[in-house]
N, CA, C and O atoms as CSV, one atom per row, in Angstrom:
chain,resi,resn,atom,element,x,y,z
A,1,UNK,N,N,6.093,9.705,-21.606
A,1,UNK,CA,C,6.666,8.423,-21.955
A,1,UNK,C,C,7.506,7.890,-20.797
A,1,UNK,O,O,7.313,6.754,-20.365
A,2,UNK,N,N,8.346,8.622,-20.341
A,2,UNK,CA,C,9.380,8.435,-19.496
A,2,UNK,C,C,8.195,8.132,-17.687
A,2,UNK,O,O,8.882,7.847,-16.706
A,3,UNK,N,N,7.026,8.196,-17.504
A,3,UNK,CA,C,6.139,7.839,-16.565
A,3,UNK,C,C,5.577,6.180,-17.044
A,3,UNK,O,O,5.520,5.119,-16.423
A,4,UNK,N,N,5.324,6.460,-18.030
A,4,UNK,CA,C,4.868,4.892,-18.186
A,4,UNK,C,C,5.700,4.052,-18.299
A,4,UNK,O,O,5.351,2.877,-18.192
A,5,UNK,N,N,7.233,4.423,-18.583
A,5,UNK,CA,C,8.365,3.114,-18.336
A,5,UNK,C,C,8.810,2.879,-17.107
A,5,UNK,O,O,9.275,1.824,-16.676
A,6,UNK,N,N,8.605,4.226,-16.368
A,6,UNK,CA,C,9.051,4.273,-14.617
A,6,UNK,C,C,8.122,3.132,-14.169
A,6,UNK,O,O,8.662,2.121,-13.718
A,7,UNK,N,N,6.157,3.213,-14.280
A,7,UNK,CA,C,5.133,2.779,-13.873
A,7,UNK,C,C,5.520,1.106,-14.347
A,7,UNK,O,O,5.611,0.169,-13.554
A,8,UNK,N,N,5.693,1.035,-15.685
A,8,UNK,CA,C,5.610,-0.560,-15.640
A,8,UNK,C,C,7.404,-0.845,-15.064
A,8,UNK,O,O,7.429,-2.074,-15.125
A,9,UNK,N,N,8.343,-0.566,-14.739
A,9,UNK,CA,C,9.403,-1.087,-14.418
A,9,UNK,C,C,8.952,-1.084,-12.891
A,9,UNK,O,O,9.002,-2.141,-12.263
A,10,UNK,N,N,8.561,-0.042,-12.354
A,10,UNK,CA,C,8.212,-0.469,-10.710
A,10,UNK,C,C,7.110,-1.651,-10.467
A,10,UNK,O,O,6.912,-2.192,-9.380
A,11,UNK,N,N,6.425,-1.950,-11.701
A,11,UNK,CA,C,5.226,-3.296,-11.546
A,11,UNK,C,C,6.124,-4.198,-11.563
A,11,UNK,O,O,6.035,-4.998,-10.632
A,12,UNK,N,N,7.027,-4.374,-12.343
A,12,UNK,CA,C,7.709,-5.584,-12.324
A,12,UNK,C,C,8.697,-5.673,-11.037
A,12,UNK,O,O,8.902,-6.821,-10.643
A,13,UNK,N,N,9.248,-4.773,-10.427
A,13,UNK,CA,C,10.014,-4.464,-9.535
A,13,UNK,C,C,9.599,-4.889,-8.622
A,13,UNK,O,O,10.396,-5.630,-8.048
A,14,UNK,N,N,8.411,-4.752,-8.030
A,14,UNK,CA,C,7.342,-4.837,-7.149
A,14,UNK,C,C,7.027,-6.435,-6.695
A,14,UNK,O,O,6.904,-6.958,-5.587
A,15,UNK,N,N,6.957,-6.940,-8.011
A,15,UNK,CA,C,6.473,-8.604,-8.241
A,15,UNK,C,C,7.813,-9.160,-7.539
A,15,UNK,O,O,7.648,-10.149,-6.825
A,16,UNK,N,N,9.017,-8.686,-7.645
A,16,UNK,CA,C,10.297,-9.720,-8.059
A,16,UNK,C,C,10.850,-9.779,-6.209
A,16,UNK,O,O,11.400,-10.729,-5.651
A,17,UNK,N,N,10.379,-8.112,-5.459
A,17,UNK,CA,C,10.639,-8.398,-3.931
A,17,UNK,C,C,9.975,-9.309,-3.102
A,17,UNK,O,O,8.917,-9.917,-3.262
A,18,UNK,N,N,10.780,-9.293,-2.195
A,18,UNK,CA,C,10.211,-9.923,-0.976
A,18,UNK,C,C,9.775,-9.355,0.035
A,18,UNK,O,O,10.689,-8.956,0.757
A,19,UNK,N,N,8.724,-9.132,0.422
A,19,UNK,CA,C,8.294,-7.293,1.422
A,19,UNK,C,C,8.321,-8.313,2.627
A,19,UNK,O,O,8.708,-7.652,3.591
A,20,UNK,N,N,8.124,-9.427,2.965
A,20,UNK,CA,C,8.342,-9.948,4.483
A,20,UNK,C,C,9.520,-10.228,5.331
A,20,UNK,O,O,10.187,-11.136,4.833
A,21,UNK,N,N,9.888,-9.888,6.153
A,21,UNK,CA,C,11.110,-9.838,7.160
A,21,UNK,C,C,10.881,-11.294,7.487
A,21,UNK,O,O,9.956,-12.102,7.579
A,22,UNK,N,N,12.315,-11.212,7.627
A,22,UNK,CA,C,12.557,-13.027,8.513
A,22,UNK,C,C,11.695,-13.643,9.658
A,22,UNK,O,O,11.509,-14.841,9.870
A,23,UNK,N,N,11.058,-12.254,10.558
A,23,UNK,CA,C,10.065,-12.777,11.512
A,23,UNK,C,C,8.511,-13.017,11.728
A,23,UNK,O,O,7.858,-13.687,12.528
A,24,UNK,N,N,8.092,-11.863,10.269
A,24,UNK,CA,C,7.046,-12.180,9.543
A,24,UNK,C,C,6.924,-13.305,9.225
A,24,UNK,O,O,6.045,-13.976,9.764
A,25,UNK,N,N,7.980,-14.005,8.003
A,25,UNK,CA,C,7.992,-15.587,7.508
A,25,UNK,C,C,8.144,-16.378,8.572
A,25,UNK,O,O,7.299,-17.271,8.633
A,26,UNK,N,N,8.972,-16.354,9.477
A,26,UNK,CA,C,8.537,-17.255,10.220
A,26,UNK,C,C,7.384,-17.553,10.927
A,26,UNK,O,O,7.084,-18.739,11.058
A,27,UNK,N,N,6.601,-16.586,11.462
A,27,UNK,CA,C,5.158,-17.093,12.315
A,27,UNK,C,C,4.354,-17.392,10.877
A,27,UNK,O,O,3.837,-18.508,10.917
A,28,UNK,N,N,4.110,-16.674,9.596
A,28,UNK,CA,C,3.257,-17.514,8.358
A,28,UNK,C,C,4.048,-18.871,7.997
A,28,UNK,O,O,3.463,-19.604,7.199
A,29,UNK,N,N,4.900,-19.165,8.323
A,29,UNK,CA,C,4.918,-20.885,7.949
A,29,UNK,C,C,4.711,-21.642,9.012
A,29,UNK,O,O,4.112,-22.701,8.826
A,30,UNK,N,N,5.169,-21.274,10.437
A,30,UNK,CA,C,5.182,-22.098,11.532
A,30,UNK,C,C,3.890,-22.854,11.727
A,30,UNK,O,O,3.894,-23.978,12.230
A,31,UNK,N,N,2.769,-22.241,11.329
A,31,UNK,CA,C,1.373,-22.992,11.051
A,31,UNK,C,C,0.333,-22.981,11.962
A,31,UNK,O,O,-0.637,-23.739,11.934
A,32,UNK,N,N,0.602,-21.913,12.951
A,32,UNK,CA,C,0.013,-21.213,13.450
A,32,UNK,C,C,-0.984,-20.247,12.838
A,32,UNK,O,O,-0.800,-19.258,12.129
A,33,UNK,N,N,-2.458,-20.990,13.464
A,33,UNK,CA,C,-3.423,-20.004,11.963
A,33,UNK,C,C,-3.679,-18.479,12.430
A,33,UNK,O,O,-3.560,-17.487,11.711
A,34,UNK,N,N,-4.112,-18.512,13.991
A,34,UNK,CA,C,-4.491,-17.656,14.979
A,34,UNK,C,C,-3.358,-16.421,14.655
A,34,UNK,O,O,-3.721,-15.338,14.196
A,35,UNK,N,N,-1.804,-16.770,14.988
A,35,UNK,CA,C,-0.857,-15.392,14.631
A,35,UNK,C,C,-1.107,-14.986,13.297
A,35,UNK,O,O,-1.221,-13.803,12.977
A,36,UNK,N,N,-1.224,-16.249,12.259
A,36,UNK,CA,C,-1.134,-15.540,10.999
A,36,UNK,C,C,-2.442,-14.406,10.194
A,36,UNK,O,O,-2.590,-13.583,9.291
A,37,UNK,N,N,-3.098,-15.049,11.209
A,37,UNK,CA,C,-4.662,-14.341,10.513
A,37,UNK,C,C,-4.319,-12.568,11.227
A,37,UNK,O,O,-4.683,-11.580,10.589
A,38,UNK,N,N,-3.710,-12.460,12.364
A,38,UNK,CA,C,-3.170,-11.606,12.850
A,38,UNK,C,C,-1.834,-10.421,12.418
A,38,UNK,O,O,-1.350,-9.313,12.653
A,39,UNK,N,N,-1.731,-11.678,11.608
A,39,UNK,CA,C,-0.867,-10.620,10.909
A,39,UNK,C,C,-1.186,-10.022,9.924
A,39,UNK,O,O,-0.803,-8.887,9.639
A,40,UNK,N,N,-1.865,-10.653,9.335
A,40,UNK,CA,C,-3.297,-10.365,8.162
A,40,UNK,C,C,-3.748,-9.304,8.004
A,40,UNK,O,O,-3.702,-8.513,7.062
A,41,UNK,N,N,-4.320,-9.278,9.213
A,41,UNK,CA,C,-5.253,-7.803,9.916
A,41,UNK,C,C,-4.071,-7.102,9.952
A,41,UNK,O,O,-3.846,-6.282,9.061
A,42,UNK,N,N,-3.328,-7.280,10.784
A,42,UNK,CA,C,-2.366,-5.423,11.321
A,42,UNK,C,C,-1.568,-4.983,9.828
A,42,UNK,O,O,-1.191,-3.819,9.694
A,43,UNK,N,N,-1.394,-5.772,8.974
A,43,UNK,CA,C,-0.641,-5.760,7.239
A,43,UNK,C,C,-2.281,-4.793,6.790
A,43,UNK,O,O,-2.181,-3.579,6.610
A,44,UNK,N,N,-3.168,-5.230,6.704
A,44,UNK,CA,C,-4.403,-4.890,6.202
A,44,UNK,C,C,-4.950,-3.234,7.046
A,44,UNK,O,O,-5.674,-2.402,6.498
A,45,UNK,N,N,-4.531,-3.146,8.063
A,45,UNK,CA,C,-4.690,-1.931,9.149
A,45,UNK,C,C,-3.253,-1.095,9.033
A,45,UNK,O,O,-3.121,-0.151,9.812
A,46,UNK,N,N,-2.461,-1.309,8.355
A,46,UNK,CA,C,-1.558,-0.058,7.991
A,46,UNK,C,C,-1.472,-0.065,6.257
A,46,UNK,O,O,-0.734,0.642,5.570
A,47,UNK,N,N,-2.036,-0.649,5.987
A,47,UNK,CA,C,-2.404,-0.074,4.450
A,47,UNK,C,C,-3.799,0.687,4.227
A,47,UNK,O,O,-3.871,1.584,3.387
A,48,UNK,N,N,-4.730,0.366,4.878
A,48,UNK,CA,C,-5.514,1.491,4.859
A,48,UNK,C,C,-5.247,2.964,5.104
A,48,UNK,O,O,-5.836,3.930,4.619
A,49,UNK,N,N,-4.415,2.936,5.808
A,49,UNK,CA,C,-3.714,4.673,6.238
A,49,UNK,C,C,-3.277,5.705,5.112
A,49,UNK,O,O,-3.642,6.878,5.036
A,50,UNK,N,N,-2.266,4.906,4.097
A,50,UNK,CA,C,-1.669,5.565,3.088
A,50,UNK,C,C,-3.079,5.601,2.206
A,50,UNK,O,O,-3.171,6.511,1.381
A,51,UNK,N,N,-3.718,5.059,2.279
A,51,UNK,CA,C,-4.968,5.469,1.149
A,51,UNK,C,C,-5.278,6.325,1.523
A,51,UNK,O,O,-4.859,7.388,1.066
A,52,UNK,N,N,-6.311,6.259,2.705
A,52,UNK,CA,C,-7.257,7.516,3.285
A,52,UNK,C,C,-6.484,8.843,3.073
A,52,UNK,O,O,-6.978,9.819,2.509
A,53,UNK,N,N,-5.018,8.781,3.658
A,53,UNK,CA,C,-4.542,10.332,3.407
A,53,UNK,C,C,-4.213,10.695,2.192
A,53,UNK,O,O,-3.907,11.854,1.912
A,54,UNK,N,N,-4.252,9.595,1.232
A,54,UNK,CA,C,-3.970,10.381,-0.201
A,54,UNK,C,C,-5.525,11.010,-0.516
A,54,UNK,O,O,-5.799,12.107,-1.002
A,55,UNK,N,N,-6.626,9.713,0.023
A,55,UNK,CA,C,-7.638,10.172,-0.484
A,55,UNK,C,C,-8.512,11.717,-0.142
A,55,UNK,O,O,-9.159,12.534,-0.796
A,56,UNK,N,N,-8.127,11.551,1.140
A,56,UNK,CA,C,-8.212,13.065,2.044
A,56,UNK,C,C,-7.930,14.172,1.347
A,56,UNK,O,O,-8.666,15.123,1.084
A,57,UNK,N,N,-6.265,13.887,0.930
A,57,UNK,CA,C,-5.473,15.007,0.230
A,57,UNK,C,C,-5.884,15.044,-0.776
A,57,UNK,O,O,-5.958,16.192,-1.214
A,58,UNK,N,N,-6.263,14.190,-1.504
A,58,UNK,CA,C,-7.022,14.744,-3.694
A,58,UNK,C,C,-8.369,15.428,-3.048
A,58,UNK,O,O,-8.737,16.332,-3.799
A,59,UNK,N,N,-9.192,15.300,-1.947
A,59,UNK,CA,C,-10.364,15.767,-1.710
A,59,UNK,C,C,-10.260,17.304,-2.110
A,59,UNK,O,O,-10.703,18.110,-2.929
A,60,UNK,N,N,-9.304,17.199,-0.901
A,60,UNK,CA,C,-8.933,19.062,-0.906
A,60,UNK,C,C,-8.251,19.481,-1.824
A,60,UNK,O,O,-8.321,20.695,-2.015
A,61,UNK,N,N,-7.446,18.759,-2.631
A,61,UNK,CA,C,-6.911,19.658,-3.758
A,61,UNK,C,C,-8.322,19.796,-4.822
A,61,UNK,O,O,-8.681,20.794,-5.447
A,62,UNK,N,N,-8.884,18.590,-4.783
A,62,UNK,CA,C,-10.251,18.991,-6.002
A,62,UNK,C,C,-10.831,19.800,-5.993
A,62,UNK,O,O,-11.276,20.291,-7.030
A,63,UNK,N,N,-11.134,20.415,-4.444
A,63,UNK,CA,C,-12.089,21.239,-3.848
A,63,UNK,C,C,-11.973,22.678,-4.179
A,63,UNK,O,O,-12.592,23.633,-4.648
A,64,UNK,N,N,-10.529,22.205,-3.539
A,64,UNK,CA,C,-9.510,23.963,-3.604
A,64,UNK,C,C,-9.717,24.182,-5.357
A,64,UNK,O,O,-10.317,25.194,-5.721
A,65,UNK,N,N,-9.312,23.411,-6.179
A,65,UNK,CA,C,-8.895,23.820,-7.695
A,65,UNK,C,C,-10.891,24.243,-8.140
A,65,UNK,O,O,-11.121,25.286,-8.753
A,66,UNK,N,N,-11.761,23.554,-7.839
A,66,UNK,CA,C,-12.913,24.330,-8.298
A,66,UNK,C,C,-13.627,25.416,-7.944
A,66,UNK,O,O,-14.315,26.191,-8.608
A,67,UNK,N,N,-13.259,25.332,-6.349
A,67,UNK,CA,C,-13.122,26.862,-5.357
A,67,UNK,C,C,-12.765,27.887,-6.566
A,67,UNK,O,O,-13.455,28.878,-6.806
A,68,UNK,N,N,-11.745,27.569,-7.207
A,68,UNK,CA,C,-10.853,28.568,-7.645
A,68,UNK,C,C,-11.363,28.836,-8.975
A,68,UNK,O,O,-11.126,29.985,-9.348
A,69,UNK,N,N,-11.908,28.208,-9.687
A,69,UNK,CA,C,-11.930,27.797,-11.223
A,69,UNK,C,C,-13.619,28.914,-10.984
A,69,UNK,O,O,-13.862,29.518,-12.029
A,70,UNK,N,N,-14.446,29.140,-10.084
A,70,UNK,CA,C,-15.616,29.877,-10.608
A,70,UNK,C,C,-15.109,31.205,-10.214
A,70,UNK,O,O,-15.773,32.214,-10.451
């Protein structure tokens, strides 16, 4: 119980920040399409990272736990 009130209070938590720094917002409003599409990408190229290594890491724990289980 106490996971699913953590899970939906961090959804809402999540919605209510502001994850961009003052110098981020400034080049996405200045109206510059070229920086912003750029920022796009490198925002989009460090979120792929935290996936892959979680996804990496459940690989091997799945692996390891059926290794084990025969």
């Amino acid at each position: 119980m106490k996971k699913i009130l953590l899970t939906i209070l961090l959804f809402f938590t999540i919605q209510i920040m502001s994850p961009q720094c003052a110098m981020c917002k400034a080049v996405v409003e200045s109206g510059n399409a070229s920086e912003a599409e750029g920022l796009n990408s490198g925002i989009l190229y460090l979120m792929v990272f935290p996936y892959l290594l979680v996804g990496v890491l459940l690989y091997f724990i799945i692996k390891n736990k059926r290794k084990n289980k025969i």
